[in-house]
C-alpha positions as CSV (number, residue, x, y, z in Angstrom):
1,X,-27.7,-10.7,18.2
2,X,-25.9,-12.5,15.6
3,X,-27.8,-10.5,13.0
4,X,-26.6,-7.2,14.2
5,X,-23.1,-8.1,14.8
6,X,-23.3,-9.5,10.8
7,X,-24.9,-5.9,10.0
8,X,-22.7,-4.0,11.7
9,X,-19.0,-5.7,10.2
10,X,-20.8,-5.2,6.7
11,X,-21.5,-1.5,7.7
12,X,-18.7,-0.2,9.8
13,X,-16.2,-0.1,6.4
14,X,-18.7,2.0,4.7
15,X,-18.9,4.1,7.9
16,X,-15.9,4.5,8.0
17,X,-14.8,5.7,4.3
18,X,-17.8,7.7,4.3
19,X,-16.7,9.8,7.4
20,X,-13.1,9.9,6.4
21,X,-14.4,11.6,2.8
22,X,-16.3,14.0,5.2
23,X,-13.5,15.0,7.0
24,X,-11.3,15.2,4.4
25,X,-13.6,17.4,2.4
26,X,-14.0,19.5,5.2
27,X,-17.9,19.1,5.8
28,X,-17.0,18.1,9.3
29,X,-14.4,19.3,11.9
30,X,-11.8,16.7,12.7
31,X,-12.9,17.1,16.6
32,X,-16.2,15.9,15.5
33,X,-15.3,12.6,14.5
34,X,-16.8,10.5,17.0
35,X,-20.2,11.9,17.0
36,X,-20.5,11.8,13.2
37,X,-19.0,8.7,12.6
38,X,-22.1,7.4,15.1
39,X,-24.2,9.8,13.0
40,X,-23.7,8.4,9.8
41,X,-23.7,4.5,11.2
42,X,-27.4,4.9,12.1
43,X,-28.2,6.0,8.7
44,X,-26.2,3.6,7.0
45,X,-27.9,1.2,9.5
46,X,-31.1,2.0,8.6
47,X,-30.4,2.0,4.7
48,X,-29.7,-1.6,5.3
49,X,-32.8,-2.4,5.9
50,X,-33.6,-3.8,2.5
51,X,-30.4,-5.7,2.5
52,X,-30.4,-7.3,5.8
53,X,-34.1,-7.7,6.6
54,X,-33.8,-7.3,10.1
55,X,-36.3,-5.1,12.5
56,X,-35.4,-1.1,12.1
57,X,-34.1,-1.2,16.4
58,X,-31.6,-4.0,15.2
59,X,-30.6,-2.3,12.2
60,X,-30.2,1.6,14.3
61,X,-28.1,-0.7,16.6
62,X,-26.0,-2.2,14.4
63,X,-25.3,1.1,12.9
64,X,-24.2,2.9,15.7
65,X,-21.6,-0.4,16.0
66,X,-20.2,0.5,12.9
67,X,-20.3,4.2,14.0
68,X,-18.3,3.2,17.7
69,X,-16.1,0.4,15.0
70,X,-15.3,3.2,12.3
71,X,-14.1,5.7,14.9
72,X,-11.8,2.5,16.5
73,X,-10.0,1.9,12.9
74,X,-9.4,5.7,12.9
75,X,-7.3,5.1,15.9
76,X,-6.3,1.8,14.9
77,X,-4.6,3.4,11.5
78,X,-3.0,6.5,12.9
79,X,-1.2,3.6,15.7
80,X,-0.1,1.9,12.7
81,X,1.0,4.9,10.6
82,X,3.3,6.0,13.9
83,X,0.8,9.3,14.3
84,X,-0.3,10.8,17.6
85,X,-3.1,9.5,19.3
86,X,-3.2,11.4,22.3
87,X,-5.9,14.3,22.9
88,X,-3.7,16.9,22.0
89,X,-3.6,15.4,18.5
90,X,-4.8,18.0,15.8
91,X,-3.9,16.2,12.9
């Protein structure tokens, strides 16, 4: 368990940059967030493989951590900016 949790506070920054670029970019719709963000932790969680050395179900798992993590700093920064962060936001 310890391993994953390790993996996943490694991944979820990268998660989370790489998803904001996306969205930025426009590759994804903003209402898609969530589901990419999980998306994109798997993969990042099974590129770490090499780094980590840990089993490929531990590393999936820690991925879609950082996926579930990247999405809560999303929300965590547009509390902090002041922004909306009800459902209606479409910012």
């Amino acid at each position: 368990m310890t391993e994953i949790l390790a993996t996943a506070t490694a991944v979820a920054p990268i998660t989370a940059a790489l998803v904001e670029a996306l969205k930025k970019t426009g590759y994804i719709p903003k209402n898609l967030t969530p589901i990419s963000a999980l998306l994109v932790g798997f993969l990042l969680g099974a590129a770490s493989l090499p780094v980590f050395e840990i089993a490929l179900a531990h590393a999936m798992w820690a991925g879609g951590i950082s996926g579930l993590a990247a999405v809560g700093l999303f929300e965590l920064g547009k509390q902090s900016k002041g922004g909306r962060t009800n459902a209606n936001d479409r910012t």
